[in-house]
C-alpha positions in Angstrom: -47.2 153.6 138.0 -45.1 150.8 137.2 -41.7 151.8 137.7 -43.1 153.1 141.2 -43.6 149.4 141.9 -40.8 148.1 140.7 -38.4 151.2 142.8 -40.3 149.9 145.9 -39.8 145.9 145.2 -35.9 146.4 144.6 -35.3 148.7 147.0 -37.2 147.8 149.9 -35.4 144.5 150.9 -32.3 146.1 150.7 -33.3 149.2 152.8 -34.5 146.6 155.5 -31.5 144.5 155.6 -29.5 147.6 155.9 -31.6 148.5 159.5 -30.3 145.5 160.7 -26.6 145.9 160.0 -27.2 150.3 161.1 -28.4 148.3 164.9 -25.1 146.7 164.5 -23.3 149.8 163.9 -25.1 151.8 166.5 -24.7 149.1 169.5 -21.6 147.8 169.1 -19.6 150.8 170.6 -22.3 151.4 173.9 -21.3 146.9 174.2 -17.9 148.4 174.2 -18.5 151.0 176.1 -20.5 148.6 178.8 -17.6 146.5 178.9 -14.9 149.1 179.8 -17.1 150.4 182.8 -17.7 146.9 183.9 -14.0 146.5 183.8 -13.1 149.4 185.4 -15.6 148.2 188.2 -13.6 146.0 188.7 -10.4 147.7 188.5 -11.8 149.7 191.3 -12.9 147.1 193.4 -9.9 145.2 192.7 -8.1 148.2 194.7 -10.2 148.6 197.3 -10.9 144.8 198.8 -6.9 143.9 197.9 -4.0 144.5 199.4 -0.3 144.2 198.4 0.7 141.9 195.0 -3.2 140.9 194.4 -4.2 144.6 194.0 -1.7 144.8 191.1 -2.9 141.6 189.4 -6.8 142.7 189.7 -6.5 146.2 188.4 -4.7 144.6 185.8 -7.6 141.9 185.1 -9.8 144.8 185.1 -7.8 147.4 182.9 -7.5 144.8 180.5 -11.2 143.4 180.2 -12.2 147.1 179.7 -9.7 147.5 176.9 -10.6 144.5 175.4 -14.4 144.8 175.1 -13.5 148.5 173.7 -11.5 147.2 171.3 -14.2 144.3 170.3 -16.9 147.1 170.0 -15.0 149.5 167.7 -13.9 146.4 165.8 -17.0 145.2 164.9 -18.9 148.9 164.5 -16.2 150.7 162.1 -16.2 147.8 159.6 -20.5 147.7 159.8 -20.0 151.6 159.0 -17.9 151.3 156.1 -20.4 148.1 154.8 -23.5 150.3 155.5 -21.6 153.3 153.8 -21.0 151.2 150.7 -24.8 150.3 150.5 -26.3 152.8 151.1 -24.3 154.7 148.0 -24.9 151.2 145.8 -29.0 151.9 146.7 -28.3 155.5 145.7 -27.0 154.3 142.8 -29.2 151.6 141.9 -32.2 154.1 142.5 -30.4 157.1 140.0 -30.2 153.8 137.4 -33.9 152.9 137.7 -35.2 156.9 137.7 -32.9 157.4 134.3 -34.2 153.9 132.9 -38.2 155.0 133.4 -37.3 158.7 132.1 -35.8 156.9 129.3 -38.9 154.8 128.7 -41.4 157.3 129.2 -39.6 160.0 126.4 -39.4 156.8 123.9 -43.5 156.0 124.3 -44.2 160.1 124.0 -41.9 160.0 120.9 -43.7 156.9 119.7 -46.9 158.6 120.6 -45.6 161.9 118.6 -45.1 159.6 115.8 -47.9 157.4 114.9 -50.2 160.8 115.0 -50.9 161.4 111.0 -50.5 165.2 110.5 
């Protein structure tokens, strides 16, 4: 089948690209995540080797390096979403346009066939 070909040859680059940018989505968050337990780590040990003023400005250091490598990982993985959201409904699309384009072709040659037939 031709059309068969042609549906796997249009779609399949996109449908690889697109595992690529779903890795993105899925590891961005646990980078996150890995960040704000290395921070808190931190925070903790911060509070437990210090003493006094330093305690305040190393559980600070901490909170914020957890909050800030939260923040990076939901700021790169809800934007992938929405991008992988918005191509995976343009593949939809494009493969809804291709299946009406060879039903199209195929009920134009069976009409063509219908009509050179002498009756």
């Amino acid at each position: 089948m031709r059309f068969d070909e042609i549906r796997i040859t249009q779609l399949a680059t996109i449908q690889q690209q697109l595992k690529f940018v779903k890795c993105l989505v899925a590891a961005a968050p646990l980078l996150g995540l890995l960040g704000t337990v290395l921070g808190m780590l931190q925070t903790f040990l911060g509070i437990s080797t210090s003493g006094g003023v330093e305690t305040a400005a190393v559980v600070a250091s901490g909170i914020s390096e957890a909050l800030v490598t939260t923040e990076t990982g939901l700021t790169i993985a809800l934007p992938a979403l929405f991008m992988v959201m918005f191509i995976q409904r343009q593949t939809h699309q494009e493969e809804a346009k291709l299946a009406r384009l060879e039903s199209l072709t195929l009920t134009c040659l069976n009409l063509g066939a219908k009509n050179s037939i002498p009756t």
